[in-house]
C-alpha positions as CSV (number, residue, x, y, z in Angstrom):
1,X,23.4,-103.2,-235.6
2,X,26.2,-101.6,-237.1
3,X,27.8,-102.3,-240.7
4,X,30.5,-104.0,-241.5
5,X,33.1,-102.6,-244.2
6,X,32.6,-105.1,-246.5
7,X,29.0,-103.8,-247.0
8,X,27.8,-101.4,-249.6
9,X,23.9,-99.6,-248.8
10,X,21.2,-101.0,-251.3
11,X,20.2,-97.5,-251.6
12,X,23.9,-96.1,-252.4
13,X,24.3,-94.2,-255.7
14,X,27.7,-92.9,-257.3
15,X,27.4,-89.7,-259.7
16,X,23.2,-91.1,-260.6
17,X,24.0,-94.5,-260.7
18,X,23.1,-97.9,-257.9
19,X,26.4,-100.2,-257.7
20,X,26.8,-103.0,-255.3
21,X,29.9,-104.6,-253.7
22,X,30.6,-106.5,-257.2
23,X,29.7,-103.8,-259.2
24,X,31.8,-101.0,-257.6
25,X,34.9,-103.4,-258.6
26,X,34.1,-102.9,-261.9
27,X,33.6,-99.1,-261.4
28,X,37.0,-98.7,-259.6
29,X,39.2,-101.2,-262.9
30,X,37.2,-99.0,-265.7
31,X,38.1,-95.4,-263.6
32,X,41.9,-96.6,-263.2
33,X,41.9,-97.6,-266.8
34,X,40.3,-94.6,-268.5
35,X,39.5,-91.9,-265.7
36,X,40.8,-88.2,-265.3
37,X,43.5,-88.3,-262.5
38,X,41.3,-87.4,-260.0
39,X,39.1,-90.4,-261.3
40,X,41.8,-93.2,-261.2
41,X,42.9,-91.9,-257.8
42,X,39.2,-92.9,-256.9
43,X,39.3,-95.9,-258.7
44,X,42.8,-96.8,-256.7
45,X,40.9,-96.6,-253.6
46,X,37.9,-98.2,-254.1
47,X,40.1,-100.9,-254.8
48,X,41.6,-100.6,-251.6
49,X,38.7,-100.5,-249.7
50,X,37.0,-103.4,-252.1
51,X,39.6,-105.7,-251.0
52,X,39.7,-108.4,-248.0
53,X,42.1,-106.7,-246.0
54,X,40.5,-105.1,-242.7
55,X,43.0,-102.0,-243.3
56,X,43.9,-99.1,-245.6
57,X,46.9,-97.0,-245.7
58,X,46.7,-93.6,-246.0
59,X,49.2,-90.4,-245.9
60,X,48.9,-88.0,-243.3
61,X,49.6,-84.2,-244.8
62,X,52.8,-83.5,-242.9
63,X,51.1,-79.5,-242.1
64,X,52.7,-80.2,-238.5
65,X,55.1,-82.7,-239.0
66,X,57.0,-85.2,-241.4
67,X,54.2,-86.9,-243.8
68,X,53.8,-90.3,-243.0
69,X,51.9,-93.4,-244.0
70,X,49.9,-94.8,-241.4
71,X,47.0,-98.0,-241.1
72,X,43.9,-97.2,-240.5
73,X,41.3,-99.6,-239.6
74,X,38.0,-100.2,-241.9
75,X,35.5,-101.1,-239.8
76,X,37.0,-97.5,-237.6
77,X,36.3,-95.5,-241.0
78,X,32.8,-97.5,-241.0
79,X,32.0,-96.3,-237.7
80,X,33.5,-92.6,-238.3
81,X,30.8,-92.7,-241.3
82,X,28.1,-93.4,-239.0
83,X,29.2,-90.9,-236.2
84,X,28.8,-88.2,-238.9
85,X,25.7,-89.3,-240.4
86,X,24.2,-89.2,-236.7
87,X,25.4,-86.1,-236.0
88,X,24.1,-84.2,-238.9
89,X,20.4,-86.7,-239.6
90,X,21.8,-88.3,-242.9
91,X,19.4,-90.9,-243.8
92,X,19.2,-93.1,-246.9
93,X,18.8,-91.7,-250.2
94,X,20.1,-88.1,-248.8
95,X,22.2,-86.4,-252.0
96,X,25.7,-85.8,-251.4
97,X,28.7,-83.7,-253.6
98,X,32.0,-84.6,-253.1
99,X,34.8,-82.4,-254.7
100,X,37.5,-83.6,-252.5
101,X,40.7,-85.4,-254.0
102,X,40.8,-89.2,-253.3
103,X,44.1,-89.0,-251.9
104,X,43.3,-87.8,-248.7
105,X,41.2,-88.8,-245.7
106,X,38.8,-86.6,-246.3
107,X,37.7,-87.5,-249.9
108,X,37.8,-91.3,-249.0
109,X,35.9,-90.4,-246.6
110,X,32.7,-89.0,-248.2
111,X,32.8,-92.4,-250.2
112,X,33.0,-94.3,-247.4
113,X,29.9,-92.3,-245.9
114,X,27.7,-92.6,-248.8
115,X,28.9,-96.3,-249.2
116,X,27.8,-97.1,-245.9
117,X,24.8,-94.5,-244.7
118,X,23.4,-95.3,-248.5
119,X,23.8,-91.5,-249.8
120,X,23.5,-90.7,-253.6
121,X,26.6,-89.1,-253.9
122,X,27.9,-86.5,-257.2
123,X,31.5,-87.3,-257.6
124,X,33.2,-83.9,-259.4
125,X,36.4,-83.0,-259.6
126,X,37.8,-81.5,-257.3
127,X,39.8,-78.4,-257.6
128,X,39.9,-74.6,-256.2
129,X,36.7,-73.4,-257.9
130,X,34.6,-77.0,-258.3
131,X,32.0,-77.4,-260.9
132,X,29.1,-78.8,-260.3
133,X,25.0,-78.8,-260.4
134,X,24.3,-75.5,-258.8
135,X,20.5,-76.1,-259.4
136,X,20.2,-79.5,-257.7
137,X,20.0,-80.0,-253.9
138,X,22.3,-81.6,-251.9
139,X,22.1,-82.1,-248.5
140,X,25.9,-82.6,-247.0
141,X,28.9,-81.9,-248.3
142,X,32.3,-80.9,-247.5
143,X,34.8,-78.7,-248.6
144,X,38.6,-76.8,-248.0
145,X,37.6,-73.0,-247.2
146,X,39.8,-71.6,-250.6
147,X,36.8,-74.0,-252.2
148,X,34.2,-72.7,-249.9
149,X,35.1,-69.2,-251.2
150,X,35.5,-69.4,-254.0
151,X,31.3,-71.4,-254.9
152,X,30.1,-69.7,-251.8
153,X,27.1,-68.1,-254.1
154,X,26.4,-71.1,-255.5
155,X,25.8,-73.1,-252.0
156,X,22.2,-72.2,-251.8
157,X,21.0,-75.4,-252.7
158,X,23.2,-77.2,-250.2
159,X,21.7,-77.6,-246.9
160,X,25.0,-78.6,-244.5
161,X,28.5,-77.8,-245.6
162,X,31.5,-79.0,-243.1
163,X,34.9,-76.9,-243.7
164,X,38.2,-78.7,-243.0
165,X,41.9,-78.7,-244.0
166,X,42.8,-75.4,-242.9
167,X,41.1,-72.3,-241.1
168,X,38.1,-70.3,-242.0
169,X,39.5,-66.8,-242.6
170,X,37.5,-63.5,-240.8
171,X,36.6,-62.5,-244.3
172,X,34.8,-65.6,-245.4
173,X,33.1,-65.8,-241.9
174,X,31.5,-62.6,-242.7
175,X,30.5,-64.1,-245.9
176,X,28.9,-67.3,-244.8
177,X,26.7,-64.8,-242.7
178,X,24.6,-63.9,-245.1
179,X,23.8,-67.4,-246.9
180,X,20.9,-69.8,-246.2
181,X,23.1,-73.2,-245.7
182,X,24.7,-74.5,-242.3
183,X,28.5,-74.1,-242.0
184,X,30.2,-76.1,-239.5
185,X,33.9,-75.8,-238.9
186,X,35.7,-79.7,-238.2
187,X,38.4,-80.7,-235.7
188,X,40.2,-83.8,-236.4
189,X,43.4,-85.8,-238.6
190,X,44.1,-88.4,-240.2
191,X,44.6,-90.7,-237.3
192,X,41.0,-90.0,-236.1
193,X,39.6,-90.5,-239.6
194,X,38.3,-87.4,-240.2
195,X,36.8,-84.7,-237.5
196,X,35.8,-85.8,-233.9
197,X,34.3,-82.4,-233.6
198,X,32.8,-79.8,-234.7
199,X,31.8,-76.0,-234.6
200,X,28.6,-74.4,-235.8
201,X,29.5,-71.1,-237.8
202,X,27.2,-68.0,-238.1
203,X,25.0,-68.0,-241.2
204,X,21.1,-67.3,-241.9
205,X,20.1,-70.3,-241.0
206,X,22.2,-71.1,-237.4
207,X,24.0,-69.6,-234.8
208,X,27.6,-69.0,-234.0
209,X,29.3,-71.6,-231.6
210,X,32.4,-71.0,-229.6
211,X,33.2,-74.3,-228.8
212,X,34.2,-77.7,-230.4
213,X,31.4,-80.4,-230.1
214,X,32.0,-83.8,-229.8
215,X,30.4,-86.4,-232.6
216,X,28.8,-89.8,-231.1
217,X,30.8,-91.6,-229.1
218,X,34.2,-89.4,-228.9
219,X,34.7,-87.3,-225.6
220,X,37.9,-85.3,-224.5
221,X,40.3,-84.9,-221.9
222,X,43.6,-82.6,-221.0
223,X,47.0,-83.8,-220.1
224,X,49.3,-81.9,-217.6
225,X,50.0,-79.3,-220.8
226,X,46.5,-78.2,-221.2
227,X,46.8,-80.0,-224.4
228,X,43.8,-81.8,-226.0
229,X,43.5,-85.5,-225.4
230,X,41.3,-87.8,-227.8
231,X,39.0,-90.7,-226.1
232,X,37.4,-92.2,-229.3
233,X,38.0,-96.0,-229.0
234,X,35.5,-96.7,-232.4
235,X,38.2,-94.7,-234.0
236,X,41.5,-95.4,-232.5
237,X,42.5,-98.0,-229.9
238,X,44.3,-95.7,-227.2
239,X,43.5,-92.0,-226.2
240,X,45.3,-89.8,-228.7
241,X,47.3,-86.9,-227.6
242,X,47.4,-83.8,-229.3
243,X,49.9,-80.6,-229.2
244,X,46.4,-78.5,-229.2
245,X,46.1,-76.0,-226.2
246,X,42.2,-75.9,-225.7
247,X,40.1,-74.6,-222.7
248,X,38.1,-77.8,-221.8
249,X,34.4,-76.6,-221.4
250,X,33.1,-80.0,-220.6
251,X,33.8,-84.2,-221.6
252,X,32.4,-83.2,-224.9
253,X,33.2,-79.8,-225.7
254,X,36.3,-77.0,-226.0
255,X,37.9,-74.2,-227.4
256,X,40.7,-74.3,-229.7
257,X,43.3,-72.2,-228.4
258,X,47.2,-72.7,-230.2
259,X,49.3,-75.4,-230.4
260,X,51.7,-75.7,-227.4
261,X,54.6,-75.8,-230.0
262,X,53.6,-72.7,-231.9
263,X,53.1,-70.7,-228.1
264,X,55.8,-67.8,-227.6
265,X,56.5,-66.4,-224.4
266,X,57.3,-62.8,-224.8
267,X,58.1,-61.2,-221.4
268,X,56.4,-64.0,-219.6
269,X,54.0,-63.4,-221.4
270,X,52.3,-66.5,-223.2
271,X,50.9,-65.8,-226.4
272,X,49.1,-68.1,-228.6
273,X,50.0,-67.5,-232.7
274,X,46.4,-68.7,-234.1
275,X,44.9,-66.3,-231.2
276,X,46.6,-63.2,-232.8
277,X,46.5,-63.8,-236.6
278,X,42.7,-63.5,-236.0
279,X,42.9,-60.4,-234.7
280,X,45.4,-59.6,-237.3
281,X,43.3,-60.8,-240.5
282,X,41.2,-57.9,-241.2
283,X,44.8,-55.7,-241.7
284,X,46.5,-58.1,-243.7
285,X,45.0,-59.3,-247.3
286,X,47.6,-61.9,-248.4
287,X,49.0,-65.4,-246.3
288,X,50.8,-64.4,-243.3
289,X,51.4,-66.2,-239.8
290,X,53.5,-64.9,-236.2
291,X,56.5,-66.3,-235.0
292,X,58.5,-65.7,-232.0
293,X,62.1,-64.6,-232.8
294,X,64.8,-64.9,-230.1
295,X,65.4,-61.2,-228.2
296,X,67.7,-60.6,-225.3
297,X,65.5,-58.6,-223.4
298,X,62.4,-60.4,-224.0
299,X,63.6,-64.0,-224.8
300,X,61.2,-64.2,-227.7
301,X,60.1,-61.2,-229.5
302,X,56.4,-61.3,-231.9
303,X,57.2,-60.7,-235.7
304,X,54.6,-61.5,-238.5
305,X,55.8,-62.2,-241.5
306,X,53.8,-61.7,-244.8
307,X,53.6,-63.7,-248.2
308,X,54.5,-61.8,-251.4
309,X,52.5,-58.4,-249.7
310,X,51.1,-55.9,-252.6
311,X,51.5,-53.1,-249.9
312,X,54.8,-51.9,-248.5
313,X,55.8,-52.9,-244.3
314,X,55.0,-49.5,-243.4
315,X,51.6,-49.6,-244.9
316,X,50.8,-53.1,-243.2
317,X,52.2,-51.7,-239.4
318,X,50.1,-48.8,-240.0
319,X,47.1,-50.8,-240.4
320,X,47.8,-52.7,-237.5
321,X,47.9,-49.8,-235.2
322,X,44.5,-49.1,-235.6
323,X,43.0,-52.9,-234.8
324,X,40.9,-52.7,-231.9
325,X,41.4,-55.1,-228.9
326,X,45.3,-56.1,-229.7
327,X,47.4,-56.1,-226.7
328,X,51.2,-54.2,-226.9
329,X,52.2,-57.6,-226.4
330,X,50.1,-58.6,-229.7
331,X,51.5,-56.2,-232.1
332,X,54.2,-57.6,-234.3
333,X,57.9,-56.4,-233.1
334,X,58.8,-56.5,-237.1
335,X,57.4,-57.6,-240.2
336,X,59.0,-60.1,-242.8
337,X,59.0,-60.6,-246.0
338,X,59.0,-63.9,-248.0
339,X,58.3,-64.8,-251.5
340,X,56.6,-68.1,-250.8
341,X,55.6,-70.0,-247.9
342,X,56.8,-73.8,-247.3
343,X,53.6,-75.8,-247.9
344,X,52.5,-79.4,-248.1
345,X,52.3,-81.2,-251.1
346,X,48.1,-80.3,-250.6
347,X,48.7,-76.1,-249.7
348,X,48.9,-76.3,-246.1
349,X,51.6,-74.1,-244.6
350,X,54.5,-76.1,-243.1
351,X,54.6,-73.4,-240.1
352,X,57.8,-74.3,-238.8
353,X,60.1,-75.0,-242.2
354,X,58.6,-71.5,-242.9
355,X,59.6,-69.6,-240.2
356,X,63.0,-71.5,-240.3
357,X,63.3,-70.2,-244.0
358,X,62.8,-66.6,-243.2
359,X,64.1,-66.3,-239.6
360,X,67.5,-68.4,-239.9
């Protein structure tokens, strides 16, 4: 039978310590009243989520649009929690860390799952490089990649890390090769609380995947774009639509190919952004991202531009001539230059204000 959101696992434990419903209430006044910010933002959402009402409200992070503040149904975060825990075998009493911020979906989130699936869970704080027991063994966790790479020798002891909130660059893929722990890469937003799917990265202990998989219950379609469409009625009550151009391997898995708004047709030819600043990453040591600019012979021309380089253009078009398996129509008609890219208020790039900024 599944649980209901105003349930709290008998075998749940928060930073070494068992807390029922009642307790936690207590545990959420005393972190508002004399926590760290990071604490009383946890304290403001147990609150939330302690309360009778069958919603919370959360912020989405505005990385491809305006930011806005959206309901999202308990009992759908409940059965998010469970979907995960299926997916990965989390069983009561497993260890959890969570250095994610409580202001987003993704830090509520690993409460909610050790709440629910009754994990002992180490709540740190979370920053770019988080602290925590290196020694002790944890079983799930999950992180940003600038966190990821920055603790990555100290994930021995953790036995499946998930990796959200922006991509994993070439460089730390190559890392992750070499360490004992299981990486998986997540798909989702805040809308679909959290990932609907993820992707197995290369390590010691499992093999690369291509595709997107599908957690319990969730399966996918493609509208008349090509564009990802989201069947996950435990989650959300309508098929969601996405602007994400995928190749559709099956009900249950895909590739993530662009976003149809970032695509830039050069020529007739369609190229997809994401698709090329892969190929681009092992020239290029600081942020950058592709744009299409407007050309009269081509209608949109490719031009990267670059965040605060060290090297000079020349130096970075040079590199880029030697990359193996970049098409003419993949190499970057000119390269910008910009001090600093538009980001969220949590350090994703606002893509579009940033080409805007540069390009206008």
């Amino acid at each position: 039978m599944t649980p209901e959101y105003d349930k709290v696992h008998n075998r749940f434990k928060l930073n070494g310590l068992h807390y029922n419903h009642e307790d936690l209430k207590e545990v959420a006044y005393s972190l508002i009243k004399e926590g760290a910010p990071y604490e009383k933002a946890t304290g403001n959402f147990l609150i939330d989520w302690l309360n009778d009402k069958d919603y919370i409200e959360v912020r989405t992070s505005g990385s491809t649009g305006k930011p806005k503040l959206i309901k999202l149904k308990k009992q759908a975060m409940v059965n998010s929690a469970i979907a995960t825990g299926d997916f990965f075998g989390l069983e009561p009493g497993n260890s959890a860390l969570d250095c994610l911020p409580s202001h987003y979906i993704a830090g509520k989130m690993m409460l909610v799952r050790a709440m629910i699936l009754g994990l002992e869970l180490d709540h740190v704080e979370p920053s770019a490089h988080p602290m925590f027991d290196y020694e002790k063994h944890y079983d799930f966790c999950a992180m940003i990649p600038l966190q990821l790479k920055h603790t990555l020798k100290y994930t021995y002891n953790i036995k499946t890390i998930i990796v959200g909130g922006s991509k994993v660059t070439l460089p730390l893929l190559e890392r992750i090769k070499d360490c004992d722990s299981k990486f998986f890469e997540t798909y989702g937003m805040t809308e679909t609380v959290t990932h609907v799917a993820v992707r197995q990265l290369p390590s010691k202990a499992s093999k690369a995947e291509k595709y997107f998989n599908a957690i319990p219950n969730v399966t996918f379609s493609q509208d008349e774009r090509q564009c990802l469409v989201i069947n996950a009625y435990n989650l959300v009550d309508e098929p969601l639509v996405t602007n994400d151009i995928v190749d559709l391997k099956s009900e249950t898995s895909f590739q993530l190919l662009g976003r149809y708004d970032n695509v830039i047709n050069s020529g007739g030819v369609k190229l997809f952004p994401e698709q090329i600043e892969d190929k681009l990453q092992p020239a290029i040591d600081e942020r950058f991202i592709v744009a299409g600019e407007e050309d009269e012979t081509l209608g949109e021309r490719l031009v990267l531009i670059v965040e605060n380089p060290r090297d000079s253009v020349e130096s970075i078009a040079n590199r880029i001539r030697f990359i193996k398996g970049l098409t003419k129509f993949e190499v970057p008609k000119h390269i910008y230059i910009t001090d600093k890219f538009v980001e969220t208020v949590n350090g994703k790039i606002q893509r579009a204000k940033t080409i805007e900024s540069v390009l206008r």
